[in-house]
RODO-2510 file (C-alpha; in nm, 4 decimals, decimal comma):
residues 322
     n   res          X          Y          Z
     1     x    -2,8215     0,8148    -5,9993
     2     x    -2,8879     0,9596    -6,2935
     3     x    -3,2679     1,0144    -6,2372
     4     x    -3,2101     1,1658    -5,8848
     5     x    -2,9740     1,4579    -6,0335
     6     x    -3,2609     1,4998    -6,2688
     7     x    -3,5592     1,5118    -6,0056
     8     x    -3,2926     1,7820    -5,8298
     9     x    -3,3185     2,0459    -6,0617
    10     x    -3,7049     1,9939    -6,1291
    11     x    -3,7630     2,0342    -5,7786
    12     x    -3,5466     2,3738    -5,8239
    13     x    -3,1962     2,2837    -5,7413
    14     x    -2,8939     2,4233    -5,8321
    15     x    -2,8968     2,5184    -6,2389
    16     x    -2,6292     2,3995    -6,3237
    17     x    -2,6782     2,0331    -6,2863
    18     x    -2,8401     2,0067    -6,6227
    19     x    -2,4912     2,0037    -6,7489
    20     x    -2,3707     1,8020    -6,4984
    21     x    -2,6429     1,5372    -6,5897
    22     x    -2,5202     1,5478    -6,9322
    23     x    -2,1473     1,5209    -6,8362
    24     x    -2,2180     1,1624    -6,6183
    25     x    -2,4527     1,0071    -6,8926
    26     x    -2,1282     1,1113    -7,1792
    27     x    -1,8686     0,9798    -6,9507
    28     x    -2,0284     0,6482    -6,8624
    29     x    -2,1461     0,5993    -7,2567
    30     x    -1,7224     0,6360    -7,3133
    31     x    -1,6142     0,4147    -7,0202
    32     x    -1,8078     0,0523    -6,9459
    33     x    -1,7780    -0,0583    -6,6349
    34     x    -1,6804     0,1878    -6,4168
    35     x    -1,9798     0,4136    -6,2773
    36     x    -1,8928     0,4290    -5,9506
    37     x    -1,5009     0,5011    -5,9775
    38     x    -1,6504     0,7551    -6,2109
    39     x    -1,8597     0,9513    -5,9680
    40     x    -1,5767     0,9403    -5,7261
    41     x    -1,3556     1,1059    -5,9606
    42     x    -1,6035     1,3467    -6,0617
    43     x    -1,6480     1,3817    -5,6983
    44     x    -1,2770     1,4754    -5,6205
    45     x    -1,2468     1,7521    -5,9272
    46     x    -1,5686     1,8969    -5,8017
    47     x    -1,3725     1,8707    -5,4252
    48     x    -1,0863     2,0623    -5,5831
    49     x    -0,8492     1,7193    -5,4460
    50     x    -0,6067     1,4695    -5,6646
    51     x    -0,6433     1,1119    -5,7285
    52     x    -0,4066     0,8043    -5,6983
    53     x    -0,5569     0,5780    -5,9712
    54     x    -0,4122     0,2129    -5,8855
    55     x    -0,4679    -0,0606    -6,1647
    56     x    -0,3228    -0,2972    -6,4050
    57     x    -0,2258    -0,2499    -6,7574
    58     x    -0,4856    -0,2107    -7,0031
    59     x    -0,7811    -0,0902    -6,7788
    60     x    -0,8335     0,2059    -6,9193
    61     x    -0,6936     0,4709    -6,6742
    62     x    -0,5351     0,7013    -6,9117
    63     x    -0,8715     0,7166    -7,1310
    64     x    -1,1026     0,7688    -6,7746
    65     x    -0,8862     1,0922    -6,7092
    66     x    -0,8451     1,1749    -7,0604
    67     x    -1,2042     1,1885    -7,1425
    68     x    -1,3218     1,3703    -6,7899
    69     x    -1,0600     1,6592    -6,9767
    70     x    -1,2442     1,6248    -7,2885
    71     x    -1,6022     1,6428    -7,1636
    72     x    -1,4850     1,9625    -6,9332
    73     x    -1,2918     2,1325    -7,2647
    74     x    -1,0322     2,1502    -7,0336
    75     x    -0,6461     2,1397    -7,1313
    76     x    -0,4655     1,7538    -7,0639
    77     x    -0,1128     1,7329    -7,0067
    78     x     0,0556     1,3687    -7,0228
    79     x     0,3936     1,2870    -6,7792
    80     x     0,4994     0,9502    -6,8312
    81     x     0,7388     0,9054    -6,5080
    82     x     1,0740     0,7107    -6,5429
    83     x     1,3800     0,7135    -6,3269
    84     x     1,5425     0,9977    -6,5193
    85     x     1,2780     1,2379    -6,5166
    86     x     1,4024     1,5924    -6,3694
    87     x     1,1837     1,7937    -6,1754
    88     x     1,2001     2,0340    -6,4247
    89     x     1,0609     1,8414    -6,6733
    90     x     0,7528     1,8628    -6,4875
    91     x     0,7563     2,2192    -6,3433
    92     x     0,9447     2,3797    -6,6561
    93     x     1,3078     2,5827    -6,6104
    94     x     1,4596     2,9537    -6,7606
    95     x     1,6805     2,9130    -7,0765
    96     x     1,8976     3,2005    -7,2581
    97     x     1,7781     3,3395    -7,5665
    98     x     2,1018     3,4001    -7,7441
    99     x     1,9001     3,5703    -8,0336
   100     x     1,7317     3,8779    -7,7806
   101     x     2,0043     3,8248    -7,4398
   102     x     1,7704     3,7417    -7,2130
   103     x     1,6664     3,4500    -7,0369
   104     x     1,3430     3,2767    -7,0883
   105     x     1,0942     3,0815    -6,8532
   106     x     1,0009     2,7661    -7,0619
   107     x     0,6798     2,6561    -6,8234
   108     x     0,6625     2,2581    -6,7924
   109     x     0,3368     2,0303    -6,8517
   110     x     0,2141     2,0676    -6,4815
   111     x     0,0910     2,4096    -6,6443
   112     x    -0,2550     2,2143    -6,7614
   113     x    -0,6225     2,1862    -6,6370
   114     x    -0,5861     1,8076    -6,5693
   115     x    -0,2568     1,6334    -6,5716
   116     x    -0,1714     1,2365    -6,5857
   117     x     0,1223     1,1414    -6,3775
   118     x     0,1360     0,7847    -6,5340
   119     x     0,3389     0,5322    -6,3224
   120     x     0,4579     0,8100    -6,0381
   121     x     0,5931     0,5378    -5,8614
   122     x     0,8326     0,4848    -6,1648
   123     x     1,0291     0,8447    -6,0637
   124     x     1,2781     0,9470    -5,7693
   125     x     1,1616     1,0935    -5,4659
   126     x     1,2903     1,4294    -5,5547
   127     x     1,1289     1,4358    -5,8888
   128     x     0,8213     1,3217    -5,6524
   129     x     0,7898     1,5647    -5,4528
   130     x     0,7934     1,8401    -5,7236
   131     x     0,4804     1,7516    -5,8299
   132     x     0,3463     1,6887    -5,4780
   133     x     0,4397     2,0846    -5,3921
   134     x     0,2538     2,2366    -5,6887
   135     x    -0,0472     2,0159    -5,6093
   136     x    -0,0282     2,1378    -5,2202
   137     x    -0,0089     2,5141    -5,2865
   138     x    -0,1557     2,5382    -5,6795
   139     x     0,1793     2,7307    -5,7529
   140     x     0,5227     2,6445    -5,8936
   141     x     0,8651     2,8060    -5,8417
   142     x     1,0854     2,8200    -6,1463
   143     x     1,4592     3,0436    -6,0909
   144     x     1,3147     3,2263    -5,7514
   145     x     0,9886     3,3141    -5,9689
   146     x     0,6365     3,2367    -5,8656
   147     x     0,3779     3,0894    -6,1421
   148     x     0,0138     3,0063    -6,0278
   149     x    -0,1351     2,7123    -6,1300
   150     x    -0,4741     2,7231    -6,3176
   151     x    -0,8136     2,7621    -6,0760
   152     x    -0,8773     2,4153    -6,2470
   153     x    -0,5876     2,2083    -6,1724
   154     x    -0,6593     1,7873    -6,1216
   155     x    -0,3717     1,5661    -6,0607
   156     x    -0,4348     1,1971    -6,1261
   157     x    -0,1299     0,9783    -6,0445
   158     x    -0,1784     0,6095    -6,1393
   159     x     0,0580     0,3195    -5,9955
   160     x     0,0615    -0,0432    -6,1522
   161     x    -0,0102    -0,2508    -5,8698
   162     x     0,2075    -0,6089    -6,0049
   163     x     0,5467    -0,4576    -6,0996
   164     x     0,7714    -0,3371    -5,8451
   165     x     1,1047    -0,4088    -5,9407
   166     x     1,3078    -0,0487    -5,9989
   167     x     0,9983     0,1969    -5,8547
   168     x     1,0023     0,4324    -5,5253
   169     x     0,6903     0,4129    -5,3586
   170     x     0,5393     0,6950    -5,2311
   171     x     0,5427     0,7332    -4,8694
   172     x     0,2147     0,7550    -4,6530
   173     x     0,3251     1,0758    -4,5963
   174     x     0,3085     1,1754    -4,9586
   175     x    -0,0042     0,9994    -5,0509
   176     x    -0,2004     1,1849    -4,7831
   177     x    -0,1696     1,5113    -5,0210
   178     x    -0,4050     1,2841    -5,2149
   179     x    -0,8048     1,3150    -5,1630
   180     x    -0,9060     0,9758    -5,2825
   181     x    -0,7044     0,6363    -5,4067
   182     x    -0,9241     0,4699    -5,6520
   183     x    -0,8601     0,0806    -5,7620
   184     x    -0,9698     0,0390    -6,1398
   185     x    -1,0715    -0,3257    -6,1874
   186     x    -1,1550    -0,5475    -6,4574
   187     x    -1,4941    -0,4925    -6,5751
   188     x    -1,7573    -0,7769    -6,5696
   189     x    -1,8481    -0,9805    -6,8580
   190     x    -2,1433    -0,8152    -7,0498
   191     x    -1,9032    -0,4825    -6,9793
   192     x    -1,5835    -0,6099    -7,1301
   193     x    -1,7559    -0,7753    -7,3906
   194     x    -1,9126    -0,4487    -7,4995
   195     x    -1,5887    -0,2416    -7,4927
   196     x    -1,4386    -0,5397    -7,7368
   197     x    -1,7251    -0,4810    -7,9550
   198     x    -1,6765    -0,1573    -7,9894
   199     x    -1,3011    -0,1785    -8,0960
   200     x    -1,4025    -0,4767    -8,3292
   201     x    -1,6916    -0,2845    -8,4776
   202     x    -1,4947     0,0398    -8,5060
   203     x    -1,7697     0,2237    -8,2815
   204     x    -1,6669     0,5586    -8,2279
   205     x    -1,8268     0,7685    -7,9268
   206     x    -1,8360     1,1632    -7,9233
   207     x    -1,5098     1,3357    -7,8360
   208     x    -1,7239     1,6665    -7,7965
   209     x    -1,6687     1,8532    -7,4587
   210     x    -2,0403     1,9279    -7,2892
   211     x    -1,9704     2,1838    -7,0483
   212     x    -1,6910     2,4524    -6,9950
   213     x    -1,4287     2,5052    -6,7356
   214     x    -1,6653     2,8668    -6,6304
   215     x    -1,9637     2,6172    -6,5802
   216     x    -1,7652     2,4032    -6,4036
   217     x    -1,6150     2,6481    -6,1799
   218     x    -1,9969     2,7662    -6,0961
   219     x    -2,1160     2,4174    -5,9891
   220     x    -1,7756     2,3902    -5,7761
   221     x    -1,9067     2,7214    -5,5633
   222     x    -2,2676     2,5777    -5,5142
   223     x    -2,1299     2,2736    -5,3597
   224     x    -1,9767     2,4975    -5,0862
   225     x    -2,3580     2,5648    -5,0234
   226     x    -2,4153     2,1825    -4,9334
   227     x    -2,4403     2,1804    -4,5284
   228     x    -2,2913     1,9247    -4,3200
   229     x    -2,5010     1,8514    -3,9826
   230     x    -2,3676     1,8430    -3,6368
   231     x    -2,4013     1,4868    -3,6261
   232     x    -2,2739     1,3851    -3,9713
   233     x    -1,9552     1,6455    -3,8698
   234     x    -1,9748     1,4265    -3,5481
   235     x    -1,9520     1,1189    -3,7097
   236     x    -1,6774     1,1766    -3,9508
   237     x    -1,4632     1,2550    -3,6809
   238     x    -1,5705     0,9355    -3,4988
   239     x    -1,4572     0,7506    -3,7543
   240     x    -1,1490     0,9241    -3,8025
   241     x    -1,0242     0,9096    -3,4810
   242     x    -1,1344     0,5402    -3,4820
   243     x    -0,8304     0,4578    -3,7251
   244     x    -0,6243     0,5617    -3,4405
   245     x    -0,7662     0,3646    -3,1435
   246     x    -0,8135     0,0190    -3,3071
   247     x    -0,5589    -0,2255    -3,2663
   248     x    -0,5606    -0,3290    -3,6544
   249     x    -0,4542    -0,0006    -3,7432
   250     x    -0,0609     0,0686    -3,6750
   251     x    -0,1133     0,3986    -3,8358
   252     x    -0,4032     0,6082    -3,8363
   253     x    -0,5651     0,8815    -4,0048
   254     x    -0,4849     1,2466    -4,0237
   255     x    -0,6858     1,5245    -3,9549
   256     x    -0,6933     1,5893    -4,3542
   257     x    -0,8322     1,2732    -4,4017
   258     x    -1,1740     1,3853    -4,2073
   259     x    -1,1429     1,7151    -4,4263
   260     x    -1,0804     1,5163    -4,7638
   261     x    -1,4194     1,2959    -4,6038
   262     x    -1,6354     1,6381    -4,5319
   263     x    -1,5140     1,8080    -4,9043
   264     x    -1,6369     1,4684    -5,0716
   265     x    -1,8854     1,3783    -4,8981
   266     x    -2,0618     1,7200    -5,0360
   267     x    -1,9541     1,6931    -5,3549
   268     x    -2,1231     1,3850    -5,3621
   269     x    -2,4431     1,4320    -5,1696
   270     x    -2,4643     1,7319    -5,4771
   271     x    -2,3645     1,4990    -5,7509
   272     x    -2,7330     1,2670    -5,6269
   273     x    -2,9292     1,5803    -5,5979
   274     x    -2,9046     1,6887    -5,2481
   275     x    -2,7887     1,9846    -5,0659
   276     x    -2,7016     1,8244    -4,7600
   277     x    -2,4728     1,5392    -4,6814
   278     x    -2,6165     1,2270    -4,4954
   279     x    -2,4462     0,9629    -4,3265
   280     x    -2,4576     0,7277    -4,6346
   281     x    -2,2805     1,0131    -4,8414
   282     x    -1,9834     0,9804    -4,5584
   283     x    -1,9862     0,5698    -4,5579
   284     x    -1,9210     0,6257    -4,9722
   285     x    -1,6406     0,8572    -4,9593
   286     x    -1,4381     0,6756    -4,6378
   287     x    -1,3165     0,3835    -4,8137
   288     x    -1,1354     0,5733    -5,0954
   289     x    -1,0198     0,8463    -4,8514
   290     x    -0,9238     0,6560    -4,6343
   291     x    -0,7606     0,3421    -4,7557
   292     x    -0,3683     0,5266    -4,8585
   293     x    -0,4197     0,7103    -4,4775
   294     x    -0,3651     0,4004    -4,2818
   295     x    -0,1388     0,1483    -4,2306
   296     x    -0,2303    -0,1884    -4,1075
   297     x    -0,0949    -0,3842    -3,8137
   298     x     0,1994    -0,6492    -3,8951
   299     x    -0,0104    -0,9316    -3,7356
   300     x    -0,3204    -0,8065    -3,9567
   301     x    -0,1244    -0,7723    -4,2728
   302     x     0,0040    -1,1541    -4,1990
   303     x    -0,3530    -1,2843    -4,1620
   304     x    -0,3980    -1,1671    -4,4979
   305     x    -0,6784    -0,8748    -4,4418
   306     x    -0,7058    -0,5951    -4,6828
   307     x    -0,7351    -0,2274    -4,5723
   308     x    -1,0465    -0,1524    -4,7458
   309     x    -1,1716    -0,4809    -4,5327
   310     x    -1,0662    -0,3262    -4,1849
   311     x    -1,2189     0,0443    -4,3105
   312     x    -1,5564    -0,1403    -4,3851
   313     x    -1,5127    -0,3108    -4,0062
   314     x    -1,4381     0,0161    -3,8703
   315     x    -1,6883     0,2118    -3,9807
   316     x    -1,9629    -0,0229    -3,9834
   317     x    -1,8548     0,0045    -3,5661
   318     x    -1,9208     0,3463    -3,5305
   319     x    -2,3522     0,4425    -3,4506
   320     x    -2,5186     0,5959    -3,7393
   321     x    -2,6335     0,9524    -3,6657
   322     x    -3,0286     0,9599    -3,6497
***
């Protein structure tokens, strides 16, 4: 992967991918085990979408989204959900300065480049759905005024997929505001091993950023430059509408799930070294865009199949554009 951003910018592609080299080989150096959740996050940022990160304790999620913030030099904002958190603990409130008699707007953590909403599942729809608005429209209301959010603004949400005693799930309807839902798995053996010899031998990587939030902004603008054919346009929506026709699928996909699939699918055809997106770019991007869109048939969910097992069915169904 790697090599193929390289051979990009030799052949005279987009300038800034030098950096963007160096930001994939620092990130997978800090996280074992998970280069291809990596991309797709990168993937997502560069798509200007949020992520649902789904995974069991001790995986690593917080470090994966703390250390994309630390190779960007962006700012990284923490919310630990529970069932008292207010909404304004998130979007900030107005207080009274009894010192000057006036009232002050104390701005809340959602005011960041890239914010972890750890365990959102953990909170009350209301508190929820505070978040959910600011990451719709970039902005937040606090006492009638407007605040806009920062041009670089990544939400990652993670759930804990084996405890569900005292949690609200979100509804479909609320997870379609996100672009991709990631599963972070165990790594395998020579990977896990590795990260434990790291903590044993006290190995510490580089916490140094290697690009800025200006550079990042720039490579974000040439990826609106990546084309999408006819065809490949024709076969998103083929597959897209194909969540709504099979009988597996009670519930099928939106039309923001073939946008989420198009914005993706470029930033990773760009992310490889091409300006174009190819059918292959749309069969990597439709599991994880795809898989919190639908909802499986009761008889399907009894026979014990898995959603991204059904998306793999469906798509592999639909004709490859030539």
């Amino acid at each position: 992967m790697v090599e193929k951003i390289r051979s990009f910018t030799e052949r005279g592609g987009a300038r800034m991918n030098t950096e963007l080299t160096s930001l994939l080989e620092k990130y997978e150096e800090r996280i074992l085990g998970q280069s291809t959740n990596l991309r797709l996050l990168l993937s997502s940022i560069l798509a200007g979408g949020h992520v649902l990160l789904e995974g069991v304790p001790g995986t690593g999620k917080t470090k994966t989204v703390r250390t994309l913030a630390d190779l960007l030099n962006g700012n990284f904002n923490r919310i630990q959900f529970t069932p008292d958190l207010l909404p304004s603990d998130i979007t900030g409130s107005t207080i009274y300065n009894l010192q000057q008699g006036n009232f002050e707007t104390i701005k809340g953590p959602i005011f960041t480049n890239i914010l972890l909403a750890d365990e959102i599942n953990r909170t009350p729809a209301k508190t929820q759905a505070a978040l959910l608005e600011a990451m719709e429209e970039k902005q937040v209301t606090i006492q009638g005024e407007t605040y806009s959010l920062p041009d670089v603004f990544f939400v990652v949400a993670t759930q804990n997929p084996i405890e569900f005693e005292g949690t609200y799930p979100l509804p479909e309807a609320q997870q379609d505001r996100f672009l991709f839902k990631l599963y972070i798995e165990f790594p395998s053996f020579d990977e896990e091993k590795n990260v434990l010899q790291q903590v044993i031998e006290n190995i510490h990587t580089s916490n140094s950023s290697v690009m800025d939030l200006e550079t990042f902004l720039k490579i974000r603008r040439e990826i609106e430059n990546v084309t999408i054919g006819d065809s490949v346009l024709d076969y998103i929506m083929k597959i897209v509408r194909k969540t709504r026709e099979v009988e597996t699928i009670r519930f099928g996909a939106s039309t923001r799930a073939a946008i989420a699939i198009a914005k993706t699918s470029k930033a990773w055809a760009y992310l490889i070294g091409r300006d174009y997106v190819t059918p292959d770019d749309v069969k990597m991007v439709a599991k994880p865009a795809l898989r919190h869109r639908i909802q499986l048939s009761p008889h399907i969910e009894l026979e014990g199949a898995s959603v991204d097992q059904i998306i793999e069915e469906l798509v592999g169904s639909i004709p490859v554009p030539r």
